[in-house]
MDAnalysis code that builds the backbone (N, CA, C; Angstrom):
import MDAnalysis as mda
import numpy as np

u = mda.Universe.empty(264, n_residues=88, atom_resindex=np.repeat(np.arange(88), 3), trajectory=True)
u.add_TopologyAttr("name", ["N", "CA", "C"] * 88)
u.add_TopologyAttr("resid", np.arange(1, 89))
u.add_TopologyAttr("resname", ["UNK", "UNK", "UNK", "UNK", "UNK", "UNK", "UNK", "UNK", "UNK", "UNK", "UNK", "UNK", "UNK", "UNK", "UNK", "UNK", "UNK", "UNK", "UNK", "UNK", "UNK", "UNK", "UNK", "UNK", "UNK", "UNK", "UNK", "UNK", "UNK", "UNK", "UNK", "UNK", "UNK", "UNK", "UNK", "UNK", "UNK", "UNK", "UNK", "UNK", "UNK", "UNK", "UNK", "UNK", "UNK", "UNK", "UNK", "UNK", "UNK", "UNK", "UNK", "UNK", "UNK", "UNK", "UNK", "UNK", "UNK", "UNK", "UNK", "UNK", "UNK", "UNK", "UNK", "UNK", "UNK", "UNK", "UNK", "UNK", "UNK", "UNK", "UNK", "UNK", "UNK", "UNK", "UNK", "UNK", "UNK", "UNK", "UNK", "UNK", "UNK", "UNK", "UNK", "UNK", "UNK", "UNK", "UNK", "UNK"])
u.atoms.positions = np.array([
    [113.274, 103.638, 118.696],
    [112.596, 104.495, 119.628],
    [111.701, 103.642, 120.504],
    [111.611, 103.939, 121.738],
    [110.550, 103.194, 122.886],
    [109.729, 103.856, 123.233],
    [108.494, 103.834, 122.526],
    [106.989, 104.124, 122.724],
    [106.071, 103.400, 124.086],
    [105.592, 104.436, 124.371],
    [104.467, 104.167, 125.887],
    [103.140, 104.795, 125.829],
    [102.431, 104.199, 125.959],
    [101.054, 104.903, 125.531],
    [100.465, 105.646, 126.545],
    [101.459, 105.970, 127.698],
    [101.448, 106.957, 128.535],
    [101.876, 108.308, 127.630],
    [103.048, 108.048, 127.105],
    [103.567, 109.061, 126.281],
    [102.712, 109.762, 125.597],
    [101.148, 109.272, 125.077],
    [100.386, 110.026, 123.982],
    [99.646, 111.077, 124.571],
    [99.809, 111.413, 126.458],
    [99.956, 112.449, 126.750],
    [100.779, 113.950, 126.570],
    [101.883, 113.232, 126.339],
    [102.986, 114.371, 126.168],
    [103.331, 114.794, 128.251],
    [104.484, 115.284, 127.972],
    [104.845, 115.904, 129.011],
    [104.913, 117.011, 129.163],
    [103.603, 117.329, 129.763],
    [103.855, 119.081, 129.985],
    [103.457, 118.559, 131.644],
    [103.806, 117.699, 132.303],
    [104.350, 118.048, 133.891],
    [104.925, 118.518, 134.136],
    [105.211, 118.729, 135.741],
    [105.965, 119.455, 136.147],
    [107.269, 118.737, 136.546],
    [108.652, 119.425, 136.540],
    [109.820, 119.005, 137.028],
    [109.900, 117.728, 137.217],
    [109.124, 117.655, 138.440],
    [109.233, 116.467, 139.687],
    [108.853, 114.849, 139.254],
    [107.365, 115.082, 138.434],
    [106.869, 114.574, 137.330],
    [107.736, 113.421, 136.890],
    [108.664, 114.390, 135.862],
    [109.741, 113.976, 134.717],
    [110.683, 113.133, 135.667],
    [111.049, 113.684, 136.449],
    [112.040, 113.230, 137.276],
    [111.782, 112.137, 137.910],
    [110.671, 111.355, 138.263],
    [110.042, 110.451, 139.098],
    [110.193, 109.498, 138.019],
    [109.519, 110.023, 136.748],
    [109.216, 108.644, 135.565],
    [110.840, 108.267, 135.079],
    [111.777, 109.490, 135.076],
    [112.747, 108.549, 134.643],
    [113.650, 107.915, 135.578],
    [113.412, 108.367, 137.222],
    [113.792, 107.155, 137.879],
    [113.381, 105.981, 138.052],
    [112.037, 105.746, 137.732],
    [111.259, 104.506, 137.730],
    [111.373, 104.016, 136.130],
    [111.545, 104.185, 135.107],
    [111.584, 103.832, 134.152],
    [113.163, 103.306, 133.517],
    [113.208, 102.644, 132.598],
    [114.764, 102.137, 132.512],
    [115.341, 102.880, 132.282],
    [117.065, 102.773, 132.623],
    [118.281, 104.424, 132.678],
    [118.350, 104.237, 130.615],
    [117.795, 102.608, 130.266],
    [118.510, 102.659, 128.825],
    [117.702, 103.950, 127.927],
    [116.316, 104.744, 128.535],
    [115.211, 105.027, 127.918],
    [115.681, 106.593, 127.701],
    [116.754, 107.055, 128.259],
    [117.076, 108.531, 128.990],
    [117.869, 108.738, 127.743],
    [118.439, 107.858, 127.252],
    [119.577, 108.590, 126.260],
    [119.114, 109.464, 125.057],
    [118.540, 110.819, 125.248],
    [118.107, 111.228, 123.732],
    [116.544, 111.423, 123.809],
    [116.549, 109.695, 123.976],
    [114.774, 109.922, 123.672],
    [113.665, 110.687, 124.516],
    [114.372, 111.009, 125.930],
    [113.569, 111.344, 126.475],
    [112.856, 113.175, 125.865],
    [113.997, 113.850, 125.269],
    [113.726, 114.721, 124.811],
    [112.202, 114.698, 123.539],
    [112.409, 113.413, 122.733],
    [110.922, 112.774, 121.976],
    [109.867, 113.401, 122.861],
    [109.917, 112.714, 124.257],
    [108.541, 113.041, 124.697],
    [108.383, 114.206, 125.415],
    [109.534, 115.223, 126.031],
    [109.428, 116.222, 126.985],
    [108.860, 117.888, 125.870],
    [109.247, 117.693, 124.496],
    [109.376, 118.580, 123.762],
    [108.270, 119.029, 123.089],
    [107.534, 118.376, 122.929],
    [106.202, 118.622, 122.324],
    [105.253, 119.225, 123.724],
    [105.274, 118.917, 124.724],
    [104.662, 119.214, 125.797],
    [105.292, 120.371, 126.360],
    [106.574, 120.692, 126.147],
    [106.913, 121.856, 126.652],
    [106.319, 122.721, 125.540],
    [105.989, 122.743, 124.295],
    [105.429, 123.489, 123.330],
    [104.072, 123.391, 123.347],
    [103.439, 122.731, 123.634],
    [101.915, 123.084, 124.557],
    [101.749, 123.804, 125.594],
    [103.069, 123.977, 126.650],
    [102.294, 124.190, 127.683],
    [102.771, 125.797, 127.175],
    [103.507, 125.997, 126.470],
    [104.181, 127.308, 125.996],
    [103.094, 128.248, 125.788],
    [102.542, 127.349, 124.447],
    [101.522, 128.108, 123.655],
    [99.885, 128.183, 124.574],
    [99.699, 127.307, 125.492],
    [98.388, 126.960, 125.943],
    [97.440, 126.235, 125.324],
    [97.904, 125.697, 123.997],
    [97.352, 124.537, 123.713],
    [97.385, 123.136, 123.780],
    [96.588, 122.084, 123.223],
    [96.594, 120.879, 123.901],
    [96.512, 119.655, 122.848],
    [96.947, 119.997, 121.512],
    [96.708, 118.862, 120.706],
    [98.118, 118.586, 120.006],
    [98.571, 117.346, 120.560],
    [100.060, 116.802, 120.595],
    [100.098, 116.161, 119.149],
    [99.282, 116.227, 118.285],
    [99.388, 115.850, 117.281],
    [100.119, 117.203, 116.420],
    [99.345, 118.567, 116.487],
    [99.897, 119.550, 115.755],
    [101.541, 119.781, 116.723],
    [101.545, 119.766, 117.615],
    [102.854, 119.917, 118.379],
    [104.372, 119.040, 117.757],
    [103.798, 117.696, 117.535],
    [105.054, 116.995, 116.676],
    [105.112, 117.487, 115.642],
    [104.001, 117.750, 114.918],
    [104.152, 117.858, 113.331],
    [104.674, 119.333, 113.144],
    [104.168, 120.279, 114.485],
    [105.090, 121.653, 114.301],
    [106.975, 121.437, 114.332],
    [107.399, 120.427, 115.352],
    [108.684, 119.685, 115.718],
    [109.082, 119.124, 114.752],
    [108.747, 118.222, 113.920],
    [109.101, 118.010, 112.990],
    [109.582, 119.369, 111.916],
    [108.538, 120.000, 111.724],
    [108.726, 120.931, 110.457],
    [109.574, 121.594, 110.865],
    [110.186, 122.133, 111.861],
    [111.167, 122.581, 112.816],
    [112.872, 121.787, 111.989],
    [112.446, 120.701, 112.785],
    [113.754, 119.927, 112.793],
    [114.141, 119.596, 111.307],
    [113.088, 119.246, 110.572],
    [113.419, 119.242, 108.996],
    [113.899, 120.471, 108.315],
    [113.584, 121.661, 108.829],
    [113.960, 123.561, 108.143],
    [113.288, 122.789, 107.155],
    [111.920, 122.349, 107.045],
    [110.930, 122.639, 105.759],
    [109.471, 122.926, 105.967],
    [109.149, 123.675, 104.957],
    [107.341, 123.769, 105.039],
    [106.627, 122.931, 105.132],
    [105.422, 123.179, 106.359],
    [104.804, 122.128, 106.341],
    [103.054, 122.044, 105.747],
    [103.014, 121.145, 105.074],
    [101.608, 121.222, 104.558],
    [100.765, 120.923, 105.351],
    [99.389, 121.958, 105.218],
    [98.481, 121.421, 106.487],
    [97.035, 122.113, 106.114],
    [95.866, 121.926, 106.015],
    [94.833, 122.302, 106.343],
    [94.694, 122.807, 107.231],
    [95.302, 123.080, 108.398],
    [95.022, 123.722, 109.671],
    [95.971, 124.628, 110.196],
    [96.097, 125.295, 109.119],
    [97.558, 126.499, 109.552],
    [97.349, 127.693, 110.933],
    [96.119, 127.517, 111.148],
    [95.767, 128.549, 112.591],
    [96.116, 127.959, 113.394],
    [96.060, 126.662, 113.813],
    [96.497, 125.625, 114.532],
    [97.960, 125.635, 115.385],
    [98.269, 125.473, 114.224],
    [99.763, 125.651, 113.814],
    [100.646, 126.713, 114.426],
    [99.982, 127.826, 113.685],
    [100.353, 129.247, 113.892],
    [100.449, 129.781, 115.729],
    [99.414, 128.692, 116.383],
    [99.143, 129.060, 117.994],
    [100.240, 128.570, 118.190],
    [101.096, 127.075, 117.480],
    [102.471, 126.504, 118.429],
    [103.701, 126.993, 117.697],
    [103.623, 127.798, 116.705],
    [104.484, 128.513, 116.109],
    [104.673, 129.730, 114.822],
    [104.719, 130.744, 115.211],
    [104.128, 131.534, 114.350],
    [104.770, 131.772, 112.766],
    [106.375, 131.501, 113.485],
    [107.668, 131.519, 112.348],
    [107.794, 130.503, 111.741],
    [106.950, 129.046, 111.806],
    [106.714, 128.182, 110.980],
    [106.348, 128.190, 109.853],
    [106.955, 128.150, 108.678],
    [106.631, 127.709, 106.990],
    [105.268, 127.145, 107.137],
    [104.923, 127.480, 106.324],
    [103.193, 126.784, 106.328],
    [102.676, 126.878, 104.787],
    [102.551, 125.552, 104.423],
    [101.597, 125.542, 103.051],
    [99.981, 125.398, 102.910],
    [99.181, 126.161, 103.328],
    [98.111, 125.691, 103.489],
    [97.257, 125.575, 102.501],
    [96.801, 124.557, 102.811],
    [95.686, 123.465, 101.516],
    [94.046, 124.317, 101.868],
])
């Protein structure tokens, strides 16, 4: 995977945005991964929240079909409500 510490924004730009960085950025970066960074930000801008940390870890628990453990299940619950949740 090719990490950018631009990326620890997430992408919740717009269209044009996306489209600009992956013409300026290498064509090798587009295959797949770009979805890594567009997906968590489209699930922020969904929900109206802004912390890309609960956003992967909701993506993850997603992509695994498993519960996810968390102290912060309200959190959670704002980027997905049908999410498994074990809360500590």
């Amino acid at each position: 995977m090719i990490w950018h510490s631009g990326t620890r924004s997430s992408w919740s730009a717009c269209a044009a945005e996306i489209d600009l960085a992956e013409t300026v950025l290498p064509s090798r970066v587009v295959g797949g991964v770009w979805e890594v960074f567009k997906e968590p930000g489209r699930l922020l801008a969904a929900s109206g929240t802004s912390d890309i940390t609960d956003a992967h870890v909701v993506i993850c628990g997603r992509r695994a079909d498993q519960p996810v453990v968390t102290s912060d299940p309200g959190d959670l619950r704002q980027l997905d409500p049908a999410l498994r949740l074990i809360a500590l």
